[in-house]
RODO-2510 file (C-alpha; in nm, 4 decimals, decimal comma):
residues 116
     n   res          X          Y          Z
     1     x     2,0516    -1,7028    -0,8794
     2     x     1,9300    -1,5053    -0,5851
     3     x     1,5372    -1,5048    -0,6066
     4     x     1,3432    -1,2643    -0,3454
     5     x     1,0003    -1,3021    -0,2400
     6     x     0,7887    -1,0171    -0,0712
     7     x     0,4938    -1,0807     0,1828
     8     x     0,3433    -0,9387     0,4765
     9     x     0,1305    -0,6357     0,3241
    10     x    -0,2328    -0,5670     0,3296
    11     x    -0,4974    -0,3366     0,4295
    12     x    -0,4096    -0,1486     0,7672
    13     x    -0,5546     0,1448     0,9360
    14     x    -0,4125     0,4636     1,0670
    15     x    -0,1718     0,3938     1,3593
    16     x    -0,0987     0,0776     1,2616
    17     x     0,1645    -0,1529     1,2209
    18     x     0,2488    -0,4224     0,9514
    19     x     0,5804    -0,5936     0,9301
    20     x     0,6926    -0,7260     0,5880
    21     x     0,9093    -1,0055     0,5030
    22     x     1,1795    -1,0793     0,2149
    23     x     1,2335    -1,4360     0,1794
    24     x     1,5524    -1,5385    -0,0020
    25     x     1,5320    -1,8753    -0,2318
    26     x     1,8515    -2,1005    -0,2012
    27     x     2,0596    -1,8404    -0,0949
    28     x     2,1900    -1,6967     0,2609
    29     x     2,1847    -1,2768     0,3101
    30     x     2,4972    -1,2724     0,4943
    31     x     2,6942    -1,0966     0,2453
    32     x     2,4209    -0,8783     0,1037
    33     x     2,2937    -0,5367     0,1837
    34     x     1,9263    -0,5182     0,2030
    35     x     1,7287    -0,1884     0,1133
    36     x     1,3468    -0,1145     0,1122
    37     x     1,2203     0,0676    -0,1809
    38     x     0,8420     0,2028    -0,2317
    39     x     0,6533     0,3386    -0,5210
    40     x     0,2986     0,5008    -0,4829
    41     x     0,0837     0,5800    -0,7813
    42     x     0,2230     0,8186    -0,9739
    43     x     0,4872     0,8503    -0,8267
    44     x     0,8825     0,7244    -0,8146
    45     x     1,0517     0,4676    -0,6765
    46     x     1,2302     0,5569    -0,3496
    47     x     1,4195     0,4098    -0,1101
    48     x     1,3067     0,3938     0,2774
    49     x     1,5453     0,2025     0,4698
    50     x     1,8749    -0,0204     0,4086
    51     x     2,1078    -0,1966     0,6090
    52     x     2,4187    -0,2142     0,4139
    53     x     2,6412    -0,4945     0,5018
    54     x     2,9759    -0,3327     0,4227
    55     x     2,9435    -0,0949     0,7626
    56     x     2,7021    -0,2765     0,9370
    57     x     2,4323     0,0324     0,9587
    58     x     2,1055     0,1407     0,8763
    59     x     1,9656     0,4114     0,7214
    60     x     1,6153     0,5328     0,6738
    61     x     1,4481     0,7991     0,4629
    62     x     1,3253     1,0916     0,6954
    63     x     1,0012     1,0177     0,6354
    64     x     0,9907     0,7011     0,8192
    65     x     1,2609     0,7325     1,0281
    66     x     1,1762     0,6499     1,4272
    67     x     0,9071     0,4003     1,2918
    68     x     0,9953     0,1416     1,0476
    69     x     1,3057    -0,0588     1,1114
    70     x     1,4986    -0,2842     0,8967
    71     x     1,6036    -0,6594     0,9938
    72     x     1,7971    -0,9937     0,9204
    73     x     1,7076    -1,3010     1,0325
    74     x     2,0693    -1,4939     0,8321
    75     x     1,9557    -1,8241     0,9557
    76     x     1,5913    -1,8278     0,7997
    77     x     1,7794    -1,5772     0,5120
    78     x     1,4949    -1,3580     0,5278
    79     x     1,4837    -0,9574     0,5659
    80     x     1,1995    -0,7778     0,7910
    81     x     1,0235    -0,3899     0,7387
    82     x     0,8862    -0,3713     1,0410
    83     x     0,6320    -0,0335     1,0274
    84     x     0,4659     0,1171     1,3339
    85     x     0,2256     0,4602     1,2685
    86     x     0,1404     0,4112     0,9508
    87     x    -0,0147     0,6709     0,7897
    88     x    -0,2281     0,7368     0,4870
    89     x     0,1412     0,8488     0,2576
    90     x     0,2749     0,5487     0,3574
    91     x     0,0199     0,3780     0,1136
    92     x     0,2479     0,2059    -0,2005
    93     x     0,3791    -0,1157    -0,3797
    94     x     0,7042    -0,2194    -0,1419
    95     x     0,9750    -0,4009    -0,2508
    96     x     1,3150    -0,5552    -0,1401
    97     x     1,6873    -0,5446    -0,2765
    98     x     1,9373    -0,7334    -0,2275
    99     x     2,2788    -0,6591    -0,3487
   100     x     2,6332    -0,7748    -0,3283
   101     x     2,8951    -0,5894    -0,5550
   102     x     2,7470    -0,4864    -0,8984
   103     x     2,4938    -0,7882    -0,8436
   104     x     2,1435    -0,6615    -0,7692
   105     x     1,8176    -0,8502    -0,6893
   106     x     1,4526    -0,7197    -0,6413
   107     x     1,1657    -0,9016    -0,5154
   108     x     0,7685    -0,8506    -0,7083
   109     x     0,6652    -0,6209    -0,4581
   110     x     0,3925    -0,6232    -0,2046
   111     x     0,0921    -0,4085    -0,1618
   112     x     0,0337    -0,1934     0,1743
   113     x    -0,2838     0,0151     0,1745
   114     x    -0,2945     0,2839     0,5054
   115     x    -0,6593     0,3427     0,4964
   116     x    -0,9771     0,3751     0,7133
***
């Protein structure tokens, strides 16, 4: 079974950048799309970027579109969130999905803090 493993977050000022990994266990990405989700406190789950393997694209919630970009590395099977101008709102628990048909997979999450 597909086993995903956030890292990469931490404590980051305004303006900043952090890029977050998603390490797959055993398994290659190739066939799976890969989304982004974040939840703040108090707040809902929602989705910030995917790259969805079917069509080859991307797609990014307006809120961080133009600065945090979604990657594959296949050979190392791990998926990137690369964030640039992070701001305060961007402060939340992110996680990574993987899915292929009605198979989904979700990492524990990782913490990134926008604060000065």
């Amino acid at each position: 079974q597909l086993q995903l493993v956030e890292s990469g977050g931490g404590l980051v000022q305004p303006g900043g950048s952090l890029t977050l990994s998603c390490a797959a266990s055993g398994y290659s990405l190739t066939y799976y799309s890969i989304a982004w989700f974040r939840q703040a406190p108090g707040k809902e789950r929602e989705g910030v970027a995917c790259f969805n393997t079917n069509d080859g694209m991307t797609y990014y919630a307006d809120s961080v579109k133009g600065r945090f970009t979604v990657s594959i590395d296949d050979a190392k099977s791990t998926a990137f969130l690369k964030m640039n101008s992070l701001k305060p709102e961007d402060t939340a628990i992110y996680y990574c999905k993987a899915w292929v048909g009605s198979h989904d997979y979700w990492g524990q999450g990782t913490q990134v803090t926008v604060s000065s």
